[in-house]
Structures are given as C-alpha cells and as structure tokens.
C-alpha positions, 0 to 999 in steps of 0.5 A: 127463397127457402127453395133456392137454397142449395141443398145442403143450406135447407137440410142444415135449417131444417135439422136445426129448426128440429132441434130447437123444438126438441130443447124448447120442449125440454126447457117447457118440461123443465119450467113444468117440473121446477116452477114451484122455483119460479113462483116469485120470479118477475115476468121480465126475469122469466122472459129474458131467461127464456130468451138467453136459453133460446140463444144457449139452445141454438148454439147447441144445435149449431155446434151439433151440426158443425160437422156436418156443415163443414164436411158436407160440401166436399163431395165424398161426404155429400149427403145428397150425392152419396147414399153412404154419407146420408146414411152416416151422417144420419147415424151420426146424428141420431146418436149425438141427439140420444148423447144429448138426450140423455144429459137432459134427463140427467139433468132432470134427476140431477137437479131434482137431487141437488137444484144444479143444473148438470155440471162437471162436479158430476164425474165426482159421484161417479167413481166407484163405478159399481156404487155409482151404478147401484145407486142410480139403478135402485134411485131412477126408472133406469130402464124407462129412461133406457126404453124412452131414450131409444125410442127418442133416438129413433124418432129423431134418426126418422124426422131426419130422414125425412128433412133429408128426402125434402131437402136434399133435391136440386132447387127448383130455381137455382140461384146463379154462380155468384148468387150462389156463392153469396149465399153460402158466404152469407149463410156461413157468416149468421151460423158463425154468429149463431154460435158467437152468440151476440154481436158483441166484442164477447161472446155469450157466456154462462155468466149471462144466465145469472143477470138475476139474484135468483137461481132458479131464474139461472137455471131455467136460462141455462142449457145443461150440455153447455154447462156441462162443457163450462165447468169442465175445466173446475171438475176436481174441487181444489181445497182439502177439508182435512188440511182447512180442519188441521189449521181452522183454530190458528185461521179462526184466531187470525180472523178474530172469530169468538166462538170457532167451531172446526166441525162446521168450518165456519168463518163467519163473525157479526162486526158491529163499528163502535162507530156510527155516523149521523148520516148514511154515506155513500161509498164509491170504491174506484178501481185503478187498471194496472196502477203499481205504486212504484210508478205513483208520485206518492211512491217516489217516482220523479216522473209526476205521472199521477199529481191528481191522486197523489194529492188525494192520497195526501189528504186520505188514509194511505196504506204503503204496503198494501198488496193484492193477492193474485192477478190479473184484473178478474182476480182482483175483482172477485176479491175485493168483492168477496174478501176471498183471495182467487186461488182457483187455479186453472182461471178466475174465480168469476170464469168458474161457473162452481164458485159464482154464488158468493156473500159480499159485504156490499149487501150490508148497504140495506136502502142504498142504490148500487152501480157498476160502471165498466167502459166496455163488456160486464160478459168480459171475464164472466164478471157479469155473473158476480156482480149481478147474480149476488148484488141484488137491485145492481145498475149495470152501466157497460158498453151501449150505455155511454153517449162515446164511441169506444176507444178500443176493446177495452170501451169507452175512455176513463173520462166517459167513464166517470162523466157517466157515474157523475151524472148518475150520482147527480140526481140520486137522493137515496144513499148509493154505492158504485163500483167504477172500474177503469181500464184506459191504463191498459195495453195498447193505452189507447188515449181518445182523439179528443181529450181536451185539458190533457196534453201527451207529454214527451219523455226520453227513454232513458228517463222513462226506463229509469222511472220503470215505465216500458214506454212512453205509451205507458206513462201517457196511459198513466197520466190519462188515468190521473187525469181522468180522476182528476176530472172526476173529483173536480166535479164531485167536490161541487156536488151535494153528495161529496160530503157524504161519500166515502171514496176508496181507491186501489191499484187492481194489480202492479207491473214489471218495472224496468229497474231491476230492484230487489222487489222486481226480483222477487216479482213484488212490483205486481202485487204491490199497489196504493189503497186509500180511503179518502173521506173528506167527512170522516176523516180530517188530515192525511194520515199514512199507515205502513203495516202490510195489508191486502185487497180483502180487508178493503170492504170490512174497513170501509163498512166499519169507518161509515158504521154499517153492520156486516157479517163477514165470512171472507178473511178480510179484516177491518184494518183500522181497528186491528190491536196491537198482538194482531198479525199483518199480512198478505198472501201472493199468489199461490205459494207466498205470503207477506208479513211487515218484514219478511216475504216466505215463498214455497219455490218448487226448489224449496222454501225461500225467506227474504227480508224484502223491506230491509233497510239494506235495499240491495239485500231484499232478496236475498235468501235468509230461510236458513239464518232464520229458520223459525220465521220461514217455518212460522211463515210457512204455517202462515202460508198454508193455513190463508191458502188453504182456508182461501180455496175453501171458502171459494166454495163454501161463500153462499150468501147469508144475512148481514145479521148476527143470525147469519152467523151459524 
C-alpha cells in the first residue's frame, strides 16, 4: 500500500516518521534528565502524558512539514521533478529542524534553571542582549550545544536525503486517476486531523497537559516549541510591583489582612468561621450562562421567565447588587474559582498558559469528592487546565459522558446536565462539592426536540423588547434554564443529601438589554447578576441584602457559612461577616469600580462618576465627577489599587496549604 503512494505522500510520511523519533528521543532525554520530578507520579499519569506528548509532538512535525505539503504539488516546486526544489526544500528543513533543535536544548537548560518548560517569558531575560549573552556563555557549554546542533543539523539534512532518494520515485504500481485523487483527499483529510489534534468539537490545547495536579507530569506532556508559540501572546507580564507596593497598605486593609508586609506582598489571611456546623455539608455552586438580573422575576421583570428561581431566591440570601467583574464566561470562571478578578488583558486568565497554577478555596473542602459538570468540552476556554491541574481528585463530566446527544456546540441540554450530576450525588456517601455549569442559555438558544414538561411560550415583540429580551429565542433560552433548575431541585428535595447541602447560584455574566436605561447606558446590565446562597439547613427564611458585592467573594462567604476553614490569598471577602466601617465594592472591567452608590470609570476622555443607583433612575448616568470630586479621587484610588492588586495576583496565586502555615 505504502508504494502506491504518490511520491510526495511517502516522502511526506517519511519525514514525519523522522521527526517523531527525534521528539521521542527528546522527551525519553527529558524524563531521563528530570525523573527525580516524577517519582511519585502514578503509572496511568506517566502514560497519558506520553500519549498527549506523542499528539503535541506530531502536531509539531506536521506544521514543520506544512509548507512543503502545500507547495510540493505545484510542479516548480516538485521535489521530485526539479533538482533545485529538492535541494531547497532540504535546506528548508535542515534549518527548521536545527531551529527546532535548539529550542530543545533551551529547553533543557531552562528548565534545569527554573522547572518550566520553555515559554515566551524567556524574551524577558533576554534584554540587555550583552548581559544576556554573557551569562549564557559563562553558564552553558555554549560552544558544545553550537558543535552538537551543527552536527544534528547535518545528520537530519542527510536522513532526509536519503527518504527523498527512496521515496521520490514513480510508484511501482500506480494507483488510477480516481483512486489517486481519493488518495490525496484522504491523505490531506488525516494531516488535518493530525494537526486538529483530536476528534472533537476543540482542538488539542496546552491546558490538556495539566489533567494532573502535578507539574512535572505537565511538563513531560508538553512540547516545548508548542508551548512556546502558546505563551506567546502573555510574554510582557502586565502588573507593575512598584504601583501594588505604592497601595499594598490601603489594599491589605480593604482585605482585613492583620499583619501586612509590603516587602513580601502577601495577601494571604487564615479565616477560622466563628461558626461550625455538626454536620459537613455539601456545596454545589450552579453556574448560571448569560443570567442578567434585569430579565429575572426577582428583578421586576413582568415577563416570568424565571418562576423556579425566583422562588429559590425568595427562600435564600439574595444579594441585589451583586456584580461580576469582567466577562465573558471564561472570566467568570476563573474568578469565582480563584477570587481573582481576570484582568488579563489579551485573553482568559484560563487561556494564558502563565497564570494556570492557582490556590482555590475549593481545596479547603479536606474529604469531600469534587465534580465538574459541563455539557460540552472542559478543552473549551482551556478551562480543562484550571480545574484539573489545581483540584486535585476532580471528576470531570464533559461531552461523551452523557447518555444524550448533544444539542449544539454548547453539548448537552441544561436538563441532561443536571440529571447527571442528580445521579451522581445519589449514591455519594462522602460529603461532595460540584460545580454545574450550564450553557443552554446561550446563542443560538437551542431548546432539544424533546423536552417534555417545558411548553415554548409565545410573546409579541413589543412586549419582549419592552422586557429587554432581543427575541423570542432569548426568552425561550431563559425560561429553559429555569426549567432546567426547576427540575433539578424537584428531585434534589427528595434526596437524602438536600439537607445537608449548600447551593449557591450566580449569573456568570449579564446582556444588553433592549430598553435604554441608564444602567444599559453605562454598560452595567452585563455586569449586574443575582447571586444567592440557599440552604434549607443553614438558613431559615429569605433574607435579601442589597450592599454591592462581587463574584470573588462568592467562595469565602460559602466556606465560612458551612464553617470550613480556609486560607484566602484572592480579594474575596466572607460577605456576611463584613462590619460596619467595612467598604463595598466591585471592580468592572478594566477601568471601573463600584461602590453602594456611586460607579467611577477611567474613560480614555478622563474620569467620569455617575451616581448609578440614584433615586433619580433618569440621572444615573449622568456625569457628577466634577460636583463630587472627592468621591471620584477616593474612587479613583479604589480602582487602581483592586486592579493593580488583581494582575498580580494573577501571577503571584500558587497553591499553598488551607492552614494558618500557609500564611508566609
């Protein structure tokens, strides 16, 4: 079968069979060099590792050969037709393979240096150039690698050689016309794949490597020169340690830290509940895809797209002015996980390959099973990587989990969803927590063919607009996604485990609404979101709290209501048990902050202050920085010092203890 290959198909193979083996023997040089790292490693982590790194390793050589499998075909550059474009198509490869080369032994010495695999933070140590230079001449065998590289280089130009002289000869048997071009449409259709990585909706990505808590197991996954190119885009670190030490003493008193310390720049404060249940409780903290309060019953909306948790939100602790600090999803993710606003700011926080070590409260839940329960891909957003590399023990439940077809890329319905994590807190006799994130609520709001017990409503247009809802898909989304929670707590309050568990819900971010208000104006609505804590064992009777709040203080005021003791590094804060001198706030975005009155925003015009909760609805935004120019400058102080603080702490989160030791 191989012969009857076109020329330029077994050339390709061949080059590729290779390159592999030059990356196999790497990777076996790296566990060689390294497996001190991997001595408590388990046998399955070692080997998934090698598996991913295979795939990561053949993407590599696929993309190397790219050109070459694109251009080849035209006959001016046939290596087999033409002598010149042999002999440069071999020179091009001989020195993408030394440039390949030699970020494998950077590599090497790099992580010798630091444990990291080969990232773009390396440009950093780079400049000044003749310092650079120095350091690396009186540090490395410079001239060996030189030396080695070169003669690497020239085995590789001659081992390609040589599969050109088999492999670029007339087939001995040629395949006909159409078998020909089958072959060639097959053959392009597994190179795309090869580089797809999978067969999945997403393709393989960086954050697969970090499935274990381990980092050396992530290390030995990953292909450097990939990695390379993923951090590419997070080379120049975006927090200034001068600008977090100038307001580290106002930020440390905001957090309630006792003893601060601006040379150390630690955050970190032991929180020991007052309380302590007799029981451990579960805690289930249900993800709410595009829920804006503004659309909710409890908000005033008249349309009745959310009965089921407006009933919930009745019997909980319901916080009115709670916001999320940035958007979208991804965002919001990360930060009530970590209690980190994500201010990166090119992508995700979970996209930036820098940032994926992070302490989470969630590891302060010592003996409980942990879940993830998402209807489609964990590799979607890279958020595969933050949850499984920092929550050690996690059971992922994603696509190829559920017994239902997916209903669009987003995965499986809402309902699905929820019957699975049901099912999966039925027989648990361990205390749990889970994460449930839904999605149905999404663009195109796609609502599965069969759904009994939900009915689509009808609505004019006008009323829908008037409502803020963009279309009668919206609205049907929503009342889906009620339905779905609906369903959820029918069977969870005849489960043995309801008692015992402490449900937390939030919007992971707003919309645009269609109404014109002044908190559309000021972009507000896809910030502002409900958050309630319902726990039928904890807490007896609604109670609503209107102070503003944020997404990260969502963990520290749930671990402290069901008594578990926890190390907080974030700016989090336990909302129920702030005094009364204690400040309120919310960053948005990148350039704003909320307090219980006013909303401060750094406008590249200038600063602006609007007074957005005024009982005046038709003056919220309203420009008043110049009436009040006290309150902008306090808030303009606000702003700076949460944000600042915020993209360092993106960097400076690694995990630590859930004791008072880990407070340094």
């Amino acid at each position: 079968m191989f012969n009857r290959l076109p020329g330029l198909a077994r050339f390709l193979l061949a080059l590729i069979a290779i390159d592999l083996v030059v990356f196999a023997a790497f990777r076996a040089a790296f566990w060689a060099a390294f497996h001190e790292a991997l001595a408590n490693a388990s046998s399955a982590d070692l080997l998934k590792a090698l598996w991913l790194g295979f795939k990561f390793d053949l993407r590599l050589a696929l993309l190397l050969l790219l050109p070459l499998a694109l251009l080849a075909w035209i006959p001016l550059f046939d290596p087999a037709r033409r002598r010149a474009a042999r002999i440069a198509w071999l020179a091009y490869l001989a020195l993408a393979q030394c440039a390949v080369l030699l970020a494998y032994f950077v590599d090497f010495g790099h992580y010798a240096y630091v444990r990291v695999r080969l990232n773009a933070s390396l440009v950093d140590h780079l400049t000044p150039v003749g310092v650079a230079a120095r350091v690396a001449w009186e540090t490395y065998p410079v001239l060996p690698v030189l030396l080695g590289l070169a003669l690497l280089g020239c085995a590789y130009a001659w081992v390609a050689g040589r599969a050109a002289q088999k492999t670029l000869v007339p087939a001995a048997h040629p395949a006909g016309k159409w078998a020909r071009r089958a072959t060639v449409a097959a053959f392009a259709a597994l190179y795309v794949l090869g580089i797809w990585g999978k067969w999945s909706w997403y393709p393989l990505r960086w954050s697969e490597a970090y499935f274990s808590a381990s980092e050396a197991v992530a290390a030995l996954a990953l292909n450097p020169v990939l990695f390379l190119a993923d951090t590419a885009e997070n080379r120049t670190l975006p927090y200034d340690t001068d600008k977090v030490r100038e307001h580290y003493a106002y930020t440390a008193s905001l957090l309630g830290i006792k003893t601060p310390d601006s040379k150390t720049l630690d955050f970190a404060r032991y929180v020991t509940p007052p309380r302590k249940p007799a029981v451990k409780y579960n805690l289930v903290v249900i993800h709410l895809e595009s829920f804006a309060a503004f659309k909710s019953g409890t908000f005033g909306n008249r349309l009745n797209a959310t009965p089921h948790f407006d009933a919930i939100a009745k019997d909980g602790l319901l916080f009115t002015n709670f916001f999320v600090p940035e958007v979208p999803t991804a965002r919001s993710v990360f930060e009530m996980l970590t209690g980190i606003p994500d201010v990166n700011p090119t992508t995700t926080a979970s996209r930036n390959p820098l940032v994926v070590n992070q302490h989470t409260l969630v590891n302060a839940l010592e003996g409980y099973e942990k879940y993830y329960f998402l209807g489609g891909s964990a590799t979607w957003g890279n958020i595969r990587g933050l949850f499984a590399h920092n929550i050690p023990g996690l059971h992922i439940f994603e696509e190829g989990d559920y017994d239902a077809p997916q209903v669009d890329g987003w995965g499986v319905s809402d309902v699905v969803l929820f019957d699975k994590a049901s099912r999966a807190f039925r027989d648990q006799t361990k205390p749990f927590f889970a994460f449930i994130q839904t999605s149905g609520n999404h663009r195109p709001f796609t609502i599965p063919d069969d759904h009994p017990g939900f009915e689509l409503a009808r609505a004019d247009a006008a009323v829908l607009a008037e409502n803020g809802f963009d279309g009668l898909a919206a609205y049907n989304g929503m009342r889906y996604l009620d339905f779905s929670l609906g369903s959820f707590f029918a069977k969870a309050r005849e489960a043995p485990w309801f008692r015992n568990t402490v449900f937390v819900m939030y919007g992971d971010h707003g919309n645009p609404s269609t109404r014109q208000t002044p908190w559309e104006q000021l972009l507000l609505t896809g910030y502002h979101v409900p958050f309630v804590i319902y726990a039928p064992g904890l807490v007896k009777g609604g109670r609503r709290i209107d102070f503003t709040a944020s997404l990260p203080d969502s963990l520290p005021t749930a671990l402290s209501l069901i008594g578990v003791p926890y190390l907080n590094t974030s700016l989090g804060r336990d909302l129920l048990d702030l005094q009364p001198g204690d400040r309120h706030f919310s960053l948005i975005g990148f350039t704003g902050v909320l307090d219980d009155e006013f909303y401060f925003r750094l406008d590249p015009g200038g600063p602006r202050l609007f007074r957005y909760r005024s009982e005046k609805s038709e003056k919220g935004a309203e420009d008043v920085h110049e009436r009040f120019p006290e309150k902008a400058a306090e808030l303009r102080r606000l702003q700076e010092a949460l944000y600042e603080t915020s993209k360092y702490m993106l960097y400076h989160n690694p995990a630590r203890p859930h004791a008072p030791g880990g407070v340094r």
